[in-house]
C-alpha positions in Angstrom: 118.0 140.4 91.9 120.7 141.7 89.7 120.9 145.1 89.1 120.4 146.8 85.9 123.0 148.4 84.0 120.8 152.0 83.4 118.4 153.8 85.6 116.2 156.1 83.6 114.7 159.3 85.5 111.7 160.7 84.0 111.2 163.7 85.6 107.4 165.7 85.3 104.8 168.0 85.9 101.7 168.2 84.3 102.6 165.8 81.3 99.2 164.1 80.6 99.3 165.1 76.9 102.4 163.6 75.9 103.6 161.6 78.4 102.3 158.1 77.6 104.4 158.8 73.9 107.4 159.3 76.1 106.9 156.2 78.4 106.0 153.6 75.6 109.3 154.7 73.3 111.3 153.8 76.5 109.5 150.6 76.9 110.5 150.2 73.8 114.0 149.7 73.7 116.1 147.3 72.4 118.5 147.3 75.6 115.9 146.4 78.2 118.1 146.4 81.2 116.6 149.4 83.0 114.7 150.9 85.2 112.8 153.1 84.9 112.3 156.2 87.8 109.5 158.3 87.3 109.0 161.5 89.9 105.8 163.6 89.7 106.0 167.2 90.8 102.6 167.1 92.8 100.7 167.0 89.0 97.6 168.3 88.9 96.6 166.8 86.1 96.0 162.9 84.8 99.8 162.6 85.2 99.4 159.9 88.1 96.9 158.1 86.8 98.7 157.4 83.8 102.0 156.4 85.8 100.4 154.1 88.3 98.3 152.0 84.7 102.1 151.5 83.6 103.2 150.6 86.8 100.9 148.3 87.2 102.2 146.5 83.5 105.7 146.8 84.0 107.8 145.8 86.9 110.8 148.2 85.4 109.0 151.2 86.7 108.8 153.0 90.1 106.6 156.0 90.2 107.3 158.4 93.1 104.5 161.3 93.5 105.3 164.1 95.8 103.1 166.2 97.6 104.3 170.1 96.9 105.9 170.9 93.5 110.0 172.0 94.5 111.1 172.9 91.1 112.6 171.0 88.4 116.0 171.2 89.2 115.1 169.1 92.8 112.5 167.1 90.7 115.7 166.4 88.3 117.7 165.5 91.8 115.2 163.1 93.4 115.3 160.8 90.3 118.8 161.0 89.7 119.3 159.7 93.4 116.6 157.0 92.8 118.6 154.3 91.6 122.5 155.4 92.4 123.5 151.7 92.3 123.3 151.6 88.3 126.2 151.7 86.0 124.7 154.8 83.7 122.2 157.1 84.0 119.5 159.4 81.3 117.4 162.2 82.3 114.3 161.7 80.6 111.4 164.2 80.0 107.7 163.5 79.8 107.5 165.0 76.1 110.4 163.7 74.5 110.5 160.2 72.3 114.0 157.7 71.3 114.0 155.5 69.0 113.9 151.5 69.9 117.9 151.6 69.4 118.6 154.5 71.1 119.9 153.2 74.5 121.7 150.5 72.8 123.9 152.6 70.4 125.1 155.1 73.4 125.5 152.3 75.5 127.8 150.8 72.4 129.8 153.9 72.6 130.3 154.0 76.1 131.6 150.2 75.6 134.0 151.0 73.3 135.3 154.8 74.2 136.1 154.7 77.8 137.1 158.2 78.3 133.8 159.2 77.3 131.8 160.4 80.5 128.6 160.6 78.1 126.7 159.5 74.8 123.9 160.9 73.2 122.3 161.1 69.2 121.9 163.5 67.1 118.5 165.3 67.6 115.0 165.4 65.2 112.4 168.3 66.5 108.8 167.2 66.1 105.5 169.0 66.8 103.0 168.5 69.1 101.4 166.1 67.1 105.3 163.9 66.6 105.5 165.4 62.9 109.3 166.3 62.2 110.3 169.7 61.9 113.8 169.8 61.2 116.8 167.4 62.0 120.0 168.8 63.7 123.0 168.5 61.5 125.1 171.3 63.8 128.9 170.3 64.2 129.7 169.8 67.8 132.7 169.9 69.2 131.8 168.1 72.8 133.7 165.7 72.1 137.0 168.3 71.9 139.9 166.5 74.4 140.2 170.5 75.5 137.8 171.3 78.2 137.3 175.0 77.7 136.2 174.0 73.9 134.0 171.7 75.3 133.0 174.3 77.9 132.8 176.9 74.9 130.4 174.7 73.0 128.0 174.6 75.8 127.3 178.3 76.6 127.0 179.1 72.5 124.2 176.4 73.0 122.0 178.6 74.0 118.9 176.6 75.5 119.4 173.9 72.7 121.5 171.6 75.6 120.1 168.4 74.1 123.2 166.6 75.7 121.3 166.9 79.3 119.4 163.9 77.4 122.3 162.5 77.0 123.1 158.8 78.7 125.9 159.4 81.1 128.5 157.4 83.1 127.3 157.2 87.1 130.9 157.5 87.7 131.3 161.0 86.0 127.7 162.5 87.6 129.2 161.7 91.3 132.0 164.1 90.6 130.2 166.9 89.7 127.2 169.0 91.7 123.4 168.3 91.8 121.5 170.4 89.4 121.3 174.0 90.9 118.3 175.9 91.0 119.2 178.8 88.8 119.3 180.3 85.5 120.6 177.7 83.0 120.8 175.1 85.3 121.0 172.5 82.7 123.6 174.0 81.5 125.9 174.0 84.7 125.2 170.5 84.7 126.3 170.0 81.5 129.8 172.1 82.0 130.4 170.5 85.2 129.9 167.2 83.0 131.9 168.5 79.8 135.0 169.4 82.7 135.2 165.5 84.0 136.0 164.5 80.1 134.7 164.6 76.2 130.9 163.3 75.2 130.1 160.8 72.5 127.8 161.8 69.6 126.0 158.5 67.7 125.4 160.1 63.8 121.8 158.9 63.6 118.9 161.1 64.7 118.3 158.4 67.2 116.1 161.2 69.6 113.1 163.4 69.1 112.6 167.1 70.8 109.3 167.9 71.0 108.4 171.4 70.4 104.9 172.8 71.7 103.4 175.5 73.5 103.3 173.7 76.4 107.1 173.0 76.9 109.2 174.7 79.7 111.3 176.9 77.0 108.0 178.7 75.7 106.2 178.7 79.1 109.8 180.7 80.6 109.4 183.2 78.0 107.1 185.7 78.8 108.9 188.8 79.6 110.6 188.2 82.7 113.7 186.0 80.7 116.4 184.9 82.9 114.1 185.5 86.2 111.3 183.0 85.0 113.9 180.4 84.3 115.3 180.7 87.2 112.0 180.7 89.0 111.0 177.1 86.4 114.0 175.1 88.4 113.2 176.5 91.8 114.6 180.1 92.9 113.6 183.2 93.3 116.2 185.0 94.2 117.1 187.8 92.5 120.3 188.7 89.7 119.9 185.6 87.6 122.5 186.5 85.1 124.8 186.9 88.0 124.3 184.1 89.9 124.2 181.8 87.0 128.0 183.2 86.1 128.8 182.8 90.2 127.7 178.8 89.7 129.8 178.7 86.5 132.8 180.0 88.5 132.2 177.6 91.2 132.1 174.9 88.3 135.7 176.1 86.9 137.1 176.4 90.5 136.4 172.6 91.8 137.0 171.0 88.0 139.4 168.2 87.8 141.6 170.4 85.6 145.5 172.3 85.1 145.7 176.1 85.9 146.2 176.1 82.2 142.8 174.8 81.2 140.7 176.7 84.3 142.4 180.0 83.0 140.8 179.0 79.2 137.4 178.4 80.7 137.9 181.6 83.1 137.9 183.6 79.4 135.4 181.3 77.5 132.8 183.1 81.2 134.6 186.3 80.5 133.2 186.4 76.7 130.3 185.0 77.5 129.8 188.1 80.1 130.8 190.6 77.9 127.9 189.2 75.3 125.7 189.7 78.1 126.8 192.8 79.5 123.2 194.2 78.9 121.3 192.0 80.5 124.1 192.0 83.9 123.4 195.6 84.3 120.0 195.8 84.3 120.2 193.4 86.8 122.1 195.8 88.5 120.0 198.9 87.7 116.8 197.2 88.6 118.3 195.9 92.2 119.1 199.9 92.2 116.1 201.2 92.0 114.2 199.2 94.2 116.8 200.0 96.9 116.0 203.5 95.8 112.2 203.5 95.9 112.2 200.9 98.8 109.7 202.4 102.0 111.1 203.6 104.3 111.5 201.5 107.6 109.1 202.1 110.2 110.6 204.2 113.2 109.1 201.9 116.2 107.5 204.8 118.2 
């Protein structure tokens, strides 16, 4: 059996509502060779028993359920690594839609622009009921031949990192880290990604971000910020602004890149420190105080 050119990796927890939307818009692409891997976080919800009706129709997809939910980022992981023979590969989430042509035009692109380690389209925001919002018309400069703009263009993203949507070159994800369970994991990825060589943006609004109350960048924000994110992909430990920055160092420090271009990133972190400078010490004043007002050990007599 030949194998296909693209393994998709739908990745969920708790999806019932939308996720049938998501499955039949991959169904329905134009490029049909796929497969497509879908990994349930221990759902509590209807999620299996819609994955296991469209198993049962389509020989393209293998569902995977798993007993304890781990966090997204090893949710993200496990699908990733569930078809590693393919030539590309497209994190896909359970409330997100594409378009029929979607895979096809960033496939095209890839074809044609080998040093591209990535391709994705421009990006329409819907509602929970797939009315559009607003389209995305932002200049992005991922596609920059210097890696610290690229690298730049990721941390003023914000949480808006589309691009981990993106379809991406097998070759490029084996040369970079698994996702990491911390604070802007995505967008670690997505540096780590950025650092191996430019992405590839198709003009058309070709992929449709669904934006509900449901979804993991409303759910995060309740108070606790940087913490709860880090909690949503699977730590708990504690300074998530710092650790985050750590994992970013890490990422400069192993890149396939001159001392030139690492000491460009190394001050593309520094600003994007010194923006959060806030937010770093309260980490530290926090850690400070419970230190302070820890109880005192007990003496063992």
């Amino acid at each position: 059996m030949a194998v296909p050119r693209v393994a998709l990796g739908l990745f969920v927890y708790n999806g019932e509502r939308y996720l049938a939307a998501a499955i039949d818009s991959l169904l329905a692409q134009t490029m049909a060779d796929f497969v497509l891997d879908i990994s349930d976080n221990a759902s509590t919800d209807a999620t299996e028993e819609i994955c296991r009706s469209y198993g049962s129709l389509d020989p393209r997809i293998r569902y995977v359920r798993h007993s304890e939910n781990r966090g997204a980022a090893w949710n993200c992981n496990f699908v990733a690594q569930a078809s590693p023979e393919t030539e590309f590969f497209r994190w896909c989430a359970h409330d997100d839609i594409v378009d029929p042509i979607y895979l096809q035009e960033c496939m095209d692109l890839l074809d044609v622009e080998r040093e591209l380690v990535c391709s994705h389209s421009r990006t329409r925001y819907i509602n929970s009921e797939g009315d559009e919002l607003l389209r995305s018309f932002r200049r992005q400069q991922f596609g920059d031949r210097r890696p610290w703009v690229r690298f730049d263009q990721i941390l003023r993203q914000n949480h808006d990192f589309t691009y981990a949507f993106a379809l991406i070159r097998r070759s490029a994800m084996n040369r970079i880290r698994p996702y990491q369970p911390v604070f802007l994991g995505d967008g670690i990825m997505l540096a780590e990604l950025a650092f191996q060589g430019p992405f590839g943006e198709v003009a058309d609004h070709l992929f449709a971000n669904r934006m509900h109350g449901n979804r993991s960048t409303v759910t995060t924000a309740s108070g606790r910020g940087q913490k709860a994110w880090a909690e949503w992909f699977g730590s708990s430990q504690s300074f998530p602004l710092w650790r985050t920055m750590s994992e970013f160092r890490t990422s400069i420090a192993d890149a396939p890149m001159d001392q030139r271009s690492k000491a460009h990133c190394y001050g593309v972190l520094g600003r994007w420190m010194l923006d959060r400078w806030k937010g770093l010490g309260w980490e530290l004043a926090a850690q400070s105080a419970r230190v302070i007002h820890r109880p005192p050990e007990p003496s063992g007599q």
